[in-house]
N, C-alpha and C positions, 0 to 999 in steps of 0.2 A: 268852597273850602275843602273838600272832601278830595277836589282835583291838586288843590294844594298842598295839602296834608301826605297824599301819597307819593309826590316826586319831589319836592322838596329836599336838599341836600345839608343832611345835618353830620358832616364829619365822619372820620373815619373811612371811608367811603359807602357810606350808608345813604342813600335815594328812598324816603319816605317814614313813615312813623315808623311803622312795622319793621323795616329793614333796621332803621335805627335800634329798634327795642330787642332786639335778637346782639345786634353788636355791643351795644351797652352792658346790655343786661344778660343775656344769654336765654331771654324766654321769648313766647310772643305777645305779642300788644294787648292782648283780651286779660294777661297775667299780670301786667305791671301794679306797681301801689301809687297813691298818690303822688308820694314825691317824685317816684322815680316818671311819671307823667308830667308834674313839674318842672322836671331837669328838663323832658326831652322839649316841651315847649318853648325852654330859656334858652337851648340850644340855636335856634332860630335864626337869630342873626348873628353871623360869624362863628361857628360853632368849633373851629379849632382852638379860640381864644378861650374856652369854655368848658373845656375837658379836665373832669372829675379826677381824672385816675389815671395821669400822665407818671412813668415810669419814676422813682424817686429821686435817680442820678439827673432826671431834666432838670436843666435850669429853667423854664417854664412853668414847673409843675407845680411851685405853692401860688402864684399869680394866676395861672387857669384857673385851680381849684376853689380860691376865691372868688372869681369871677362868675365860676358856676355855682357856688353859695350866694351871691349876689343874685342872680340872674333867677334862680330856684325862690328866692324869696319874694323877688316881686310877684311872679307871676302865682305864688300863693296870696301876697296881699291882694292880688285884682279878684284872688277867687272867694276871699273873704267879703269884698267890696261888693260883688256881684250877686252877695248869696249863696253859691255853691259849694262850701263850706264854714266851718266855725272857725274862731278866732283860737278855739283849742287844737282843732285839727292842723291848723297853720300849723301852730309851732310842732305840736309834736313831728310833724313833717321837716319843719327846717331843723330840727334836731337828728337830724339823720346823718350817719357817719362815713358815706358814703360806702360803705363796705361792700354794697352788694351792686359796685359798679366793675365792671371788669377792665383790669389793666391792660389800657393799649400796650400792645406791641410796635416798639420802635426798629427791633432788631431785623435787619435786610442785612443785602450785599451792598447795598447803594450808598455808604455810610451816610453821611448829615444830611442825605433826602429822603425825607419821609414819606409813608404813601400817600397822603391827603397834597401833595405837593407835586404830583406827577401826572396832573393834565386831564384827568380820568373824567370830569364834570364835563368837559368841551365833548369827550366820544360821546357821555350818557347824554346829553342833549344833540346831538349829533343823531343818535339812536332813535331818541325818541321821534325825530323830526323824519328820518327815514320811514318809519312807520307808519307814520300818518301819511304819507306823502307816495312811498315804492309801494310798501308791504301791505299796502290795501289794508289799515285798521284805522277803524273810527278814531277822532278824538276819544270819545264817551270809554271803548275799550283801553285804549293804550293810558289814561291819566285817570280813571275809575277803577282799578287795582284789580289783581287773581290772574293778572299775566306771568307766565314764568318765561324770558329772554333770555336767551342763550348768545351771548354775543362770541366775537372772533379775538378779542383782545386779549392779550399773553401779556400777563401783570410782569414777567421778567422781561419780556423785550419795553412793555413799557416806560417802569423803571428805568432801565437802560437809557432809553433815550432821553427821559427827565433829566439823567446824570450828564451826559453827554452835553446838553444844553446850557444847563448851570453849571457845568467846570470851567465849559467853554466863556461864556456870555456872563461874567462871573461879577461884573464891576457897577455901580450906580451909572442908570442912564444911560447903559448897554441898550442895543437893540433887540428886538423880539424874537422869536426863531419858531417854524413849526416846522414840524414832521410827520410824517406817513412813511410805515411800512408794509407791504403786502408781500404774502408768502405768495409761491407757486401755483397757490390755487384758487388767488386772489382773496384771499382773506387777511382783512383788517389784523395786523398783529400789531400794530402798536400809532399811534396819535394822537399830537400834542399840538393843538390850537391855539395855547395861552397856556398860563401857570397860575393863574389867579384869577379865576372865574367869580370869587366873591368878594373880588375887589370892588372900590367905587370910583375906577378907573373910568375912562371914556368909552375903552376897547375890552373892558374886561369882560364883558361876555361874547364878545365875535368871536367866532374860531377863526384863525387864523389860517387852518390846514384846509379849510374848505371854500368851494364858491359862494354865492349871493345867492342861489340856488339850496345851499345848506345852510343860509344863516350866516355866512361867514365871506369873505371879499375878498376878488382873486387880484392877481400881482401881475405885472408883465414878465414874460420870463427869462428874458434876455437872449445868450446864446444858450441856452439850454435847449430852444427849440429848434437848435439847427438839428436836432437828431433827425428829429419829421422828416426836414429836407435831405440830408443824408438819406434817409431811412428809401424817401421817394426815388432817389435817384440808381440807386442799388436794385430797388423795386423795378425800373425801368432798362435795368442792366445797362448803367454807365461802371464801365471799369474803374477800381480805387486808382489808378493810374493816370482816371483823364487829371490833366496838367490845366490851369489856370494862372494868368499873373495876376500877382496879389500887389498891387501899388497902393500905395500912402492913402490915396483914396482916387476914386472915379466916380464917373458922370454917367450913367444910360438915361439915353434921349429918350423922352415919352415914356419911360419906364410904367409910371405911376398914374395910370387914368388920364396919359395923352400930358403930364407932367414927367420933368425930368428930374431922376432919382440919384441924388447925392449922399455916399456911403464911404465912411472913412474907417480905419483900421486904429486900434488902438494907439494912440499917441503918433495919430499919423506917421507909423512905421511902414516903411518899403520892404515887403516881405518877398521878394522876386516872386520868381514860377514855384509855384504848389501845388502834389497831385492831391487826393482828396483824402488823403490818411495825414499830412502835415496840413491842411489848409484847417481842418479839425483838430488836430494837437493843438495850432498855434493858436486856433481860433478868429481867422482871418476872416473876416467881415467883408473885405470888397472880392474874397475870391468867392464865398457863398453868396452875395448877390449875385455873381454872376450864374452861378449855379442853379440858385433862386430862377433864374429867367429864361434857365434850360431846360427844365423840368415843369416849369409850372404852377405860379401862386395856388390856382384852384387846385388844384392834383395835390400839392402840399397839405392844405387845408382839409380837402378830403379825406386823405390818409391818417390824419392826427387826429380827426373825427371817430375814423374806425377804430383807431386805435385806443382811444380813450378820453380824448379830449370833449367834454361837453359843454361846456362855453362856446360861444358864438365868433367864431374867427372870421377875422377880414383876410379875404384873399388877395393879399394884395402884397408886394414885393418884399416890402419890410418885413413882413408874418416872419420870416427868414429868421430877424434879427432878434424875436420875441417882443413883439409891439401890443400883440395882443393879449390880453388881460384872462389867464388859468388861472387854477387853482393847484395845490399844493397835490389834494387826493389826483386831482388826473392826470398831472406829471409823474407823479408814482404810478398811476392806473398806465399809460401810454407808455413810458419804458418797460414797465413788467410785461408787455405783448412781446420786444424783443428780448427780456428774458425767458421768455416763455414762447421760445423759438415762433416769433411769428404771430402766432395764437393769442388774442384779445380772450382773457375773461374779467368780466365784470367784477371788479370789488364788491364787495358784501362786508357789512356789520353786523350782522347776526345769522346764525347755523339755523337758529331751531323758538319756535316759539308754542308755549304749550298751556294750557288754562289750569284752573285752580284744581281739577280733578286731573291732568295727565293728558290732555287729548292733545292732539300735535293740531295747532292750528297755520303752521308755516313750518317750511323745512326749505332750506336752501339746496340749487339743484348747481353744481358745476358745468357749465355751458360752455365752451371751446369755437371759436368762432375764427377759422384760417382768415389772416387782414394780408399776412406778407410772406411772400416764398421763404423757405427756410436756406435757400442758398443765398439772396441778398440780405437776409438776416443775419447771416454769419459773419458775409462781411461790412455790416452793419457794426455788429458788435467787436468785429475785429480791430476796427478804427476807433472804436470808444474805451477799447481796451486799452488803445496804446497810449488815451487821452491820460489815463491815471498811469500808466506807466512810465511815459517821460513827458507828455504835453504839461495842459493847464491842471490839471486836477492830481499831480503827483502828492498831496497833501494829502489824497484822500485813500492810498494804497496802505492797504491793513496785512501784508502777508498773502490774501487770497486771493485767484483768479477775480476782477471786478471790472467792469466798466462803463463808464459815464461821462458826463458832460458839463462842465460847470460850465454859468451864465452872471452876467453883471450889468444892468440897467443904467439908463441916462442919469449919469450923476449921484451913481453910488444908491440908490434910491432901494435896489433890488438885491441881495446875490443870492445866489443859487449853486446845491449842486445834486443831480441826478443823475445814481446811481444805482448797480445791479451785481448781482454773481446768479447762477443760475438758480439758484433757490429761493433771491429774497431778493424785493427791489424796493428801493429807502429814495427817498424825495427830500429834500432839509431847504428849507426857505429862510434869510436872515432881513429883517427890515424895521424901520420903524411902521406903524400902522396906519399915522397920519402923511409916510413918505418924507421926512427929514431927512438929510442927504449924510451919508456914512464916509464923508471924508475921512474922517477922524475919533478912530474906536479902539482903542486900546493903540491910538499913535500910530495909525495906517488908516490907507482908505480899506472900505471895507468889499473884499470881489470874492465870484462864487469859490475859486481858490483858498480864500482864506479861512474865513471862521465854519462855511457851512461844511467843506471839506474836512475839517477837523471835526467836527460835530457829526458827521456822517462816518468818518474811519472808528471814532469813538464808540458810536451807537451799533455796528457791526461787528466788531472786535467782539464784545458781547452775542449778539442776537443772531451771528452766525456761528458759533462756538458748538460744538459737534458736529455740525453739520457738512455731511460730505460736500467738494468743491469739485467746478469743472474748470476746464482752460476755456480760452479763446484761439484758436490756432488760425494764422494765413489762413486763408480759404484757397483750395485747390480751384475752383473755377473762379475766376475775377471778371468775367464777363466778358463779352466778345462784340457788344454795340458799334460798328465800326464810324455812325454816324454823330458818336458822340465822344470819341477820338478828336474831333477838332474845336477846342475853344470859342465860342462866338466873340469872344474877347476882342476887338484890335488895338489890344495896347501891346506896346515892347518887350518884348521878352527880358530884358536885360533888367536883372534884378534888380539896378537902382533906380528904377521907374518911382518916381514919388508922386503923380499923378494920370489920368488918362479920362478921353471918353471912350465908352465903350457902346458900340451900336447894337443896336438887339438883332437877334436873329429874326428870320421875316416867319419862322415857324420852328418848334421846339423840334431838334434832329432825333430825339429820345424818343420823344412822347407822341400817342397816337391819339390821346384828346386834341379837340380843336379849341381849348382853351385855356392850353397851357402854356401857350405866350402871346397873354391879353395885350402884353403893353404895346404889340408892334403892328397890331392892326387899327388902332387908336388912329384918328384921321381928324384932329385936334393941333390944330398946328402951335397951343402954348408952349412957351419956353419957361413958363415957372418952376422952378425949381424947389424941390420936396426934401428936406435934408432929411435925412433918418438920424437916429440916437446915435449920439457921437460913439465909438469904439472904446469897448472897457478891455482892462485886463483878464478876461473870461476866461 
């Protein structure tokens, strides 16, 4: 009871009696009076429907206050029924005029989103579960109370982002949306898992923004994780120049585990020859598988690893295409290494943690760990820059140097879009939870271009506002690989190619792993054929 009583979330954004009794009330718990112990009991379940002393312009405000008069009453009657008080002290209790309860404050920037509406229950259970779990603290410490946590979250980038989502996703039976953002020094500034953690939803308490690892269920990520593969291939000094034909769709033999690997382009489009700065604008699907098979499933998977990916990925040719099942934080976590030239730091949800007398019992240390040269970084980001500047993600250009990569799943299922400026890197995932297909959401299918890129220009416009901005320029070196100058491809150059097979290379001409083109040592002679997720507008 004593574990429940002190995290329990009674409104306001108040986590526990004590928190509660300071917001309320403006004293501490050991100070309160009867009733006002009363209120904070009824408070209990649902406690925004239940607030005493909502502003008098709300129209809310005489149905709360009733309801917190109701709710104050019974749980005097039970303490009459119980013994623990008289049937005199009841009432002079429920004759109480609530005066000595303090007026929430509604007034923000965020107009008609309030703070109890902006996601905050998913990070503080997020938190908690960190702690028990990284930050080496007991159950018995972290839910037996006199911790003081010091988390990373910025109530205005917060907010922000609440707003972002709801202006967006504004209509009954819209889909879900979460976000992550991390500053430059990998800190949690803002995440939104859900919006109604005390609902009695199916999903309402999953966070959304996290893995199964944090309580919450990761998404496949579409093309967003072509960045990886980009990212590897730069890493491997392929010049943005090497050329690929991008046909309607192809076939590499034996691609997949000694299976043949079937990969089409969105609307079975014939996208001719593309070097790797347009094969990523346009988001061509059979010119990165081929890419995929030059560089390396494993070396792929590896890389995404370093970089931030902690989910367990399959190495294997589709990875390319985001087959495999992240989360929300470590697509924020994984782009913020390229914004953060290179350099993986670990996210963190709390600075500072300190006991009931001041003693610092955790302090968060910034850790810098080189994953990628900072000149295939550059033209890393030089390519995802041009993504929002005239590719797939022009929806998501807010005025500022940015760049990123939207993704969209088999059947509308997923979209995505992840993005960066050198100071802040934001992640926005749009879905149903149970995976319901987003043909048709405000009159459109729904792809990472659309809503999440609005949701993402939205939530930045704000949460990068002062903040100095860099460019993304050409890169003076583009690399000089001359073994990766030629295509493994043998399909036709001629850009009305609407299909091809394409043979794999007998060994990756980039790569110095000897496992970075599985598929062509495969000595499997099936010919079954592995279609990958059909090509979205990504």
């Amino acid at each position: 009871l004593t574990r429940y009583l002190n995290t329990i979330y009674l409104g306001r954004g108040a986590y526990g009696i004590e928190a509660a009794s300071r917001v309320y009330f403006g004293k501490n718990l050991d100070q309160i009076t009867l009733p006002e112990a009363a209120y904070l009991a009824g408070l209990i379940r649902s406690p925004e429907t239940a607030d005493a002393k909502l502003p008098e312009n709300d129209p809310k405000a005489a149905r709360s206050r009733q309801t917190a008069s109701d709710r104050r009453a019974s749980v005097l009657d039970a303490m009459v029924a119980t013994g623990k008080i008289t049937e005199a002290e009841a009432t002079a209790a429920k004759a109480n005029d609530w005066s000595d309860v303090v007026v929430r404050s509604t007034q923000n920037s965020y107009g008609k989103v309030s703070h109890t509406e902006w996601g905050t229950e998913y990070f503080v259970d997020y938190v908690r579960h960190w702690m028990t779990t990284e930050g080496g603290f007991t159950d018995a410490q972290v839910y037996g109370g006199g911790l003081r946590v010091y988390t990373t979250l910025d109530m205005t980038d917060q907010g922000a982002a609440a707003v972002a989502i709801t202006s967006t996703l504004n209509q009954p039976n819209d889909p879900a949306a979460a976000l992550v953002s991390i500053d430059d020094i990998g800190a949690v500034r803002a995440m939104i898992g859900g919006l109604d953690f005390n609902g009695t939803g199916k999903y309402s308490k999953v966070n959304l923004a996290v893995g199964a690892e944090g309580g919450g269920a990761g998404r496949q990520a579409g093309s967003s994780f072509k960045a990886f593969t980009l990212a590897e291939a730069m890493n491997q000094n392929f010049p943005m120049s090497k050329t690929y034909d991008a046909p309607s769709r192809i076939s590499i033999p034996k691609a997949d585990g000694g299976r043949d690997w079937s990969v089409g382009n969105y609307a079975d489009a014939g996208l001719g020859q593309l070097d790797l700065i347009s094969a990523t604008m346009r988001s061509s699907n059979t010119a990165y598988a081929q890419l995929m098979m030059d560089v390396g499933p494993k070396n792929v998977a590896a890389l995404a690893t370093q970089m931030g990916i902690t989910s367990p990925l399959k190495a294997v040719p589709a990875l390319t295409l985001g087959t495999s099942e992240v989360s929300v934080l470590d697509m924020a976590s994984g782009y913020s290494t390229l914004a953060d030239n290179g350099e993986h730091i670990k996210p963190t949800v709390v600075t500072k943690v300190t006991d009931a007398k001041g003693n610092v019992l955790y302090e968060n240390k910034v850790i810098r760990k080189r994953v990628l040269d900072a000149k295939a970084v550059a033209k890393v980001n030089y390519i995802l820059n041009q993504v929002v500047e005239g590719g797939t993600a022009t929806g998501a250009n807010f005025g500022q140097p940015a760049a990123g990569k939207t993704g969209t799943t088999e059947n509308y299922r997923d979209a995505w879009f992840v993005g960066f400026t050198c100071k802040m890197t934001t992640a926005v995932w749009v879905g149903y939870p149970d995976g319901t297909f987003m043909k048709s959401v405000h009159g459109m299918s729904v792809t990472g271009g659309s809503f999440p890129a609005t949701i993402w220009k939205k939530y930045m416009t704000v949460a990068t506002k002062g903040k100095s901005s860099c460019p993304f320029p050409f890169p003076t070196d583009d690399g000089t690989n001359q073994g990766s100058t030629t295509s493994s491809s043998s399909t036709s150059s001629s850009s009305s190619s609407t299909s091809s097979t394409v043979k794999p290379s007998s060994t990756s001409s980039s790569s110095t792993s000897s496992t970075s083109s599985t598929s062509s040592t495969s000595s499997t002679s099936s010919t079954t054929t592995t279609a990958a997720p059909p090509a979205a507008p990504n």
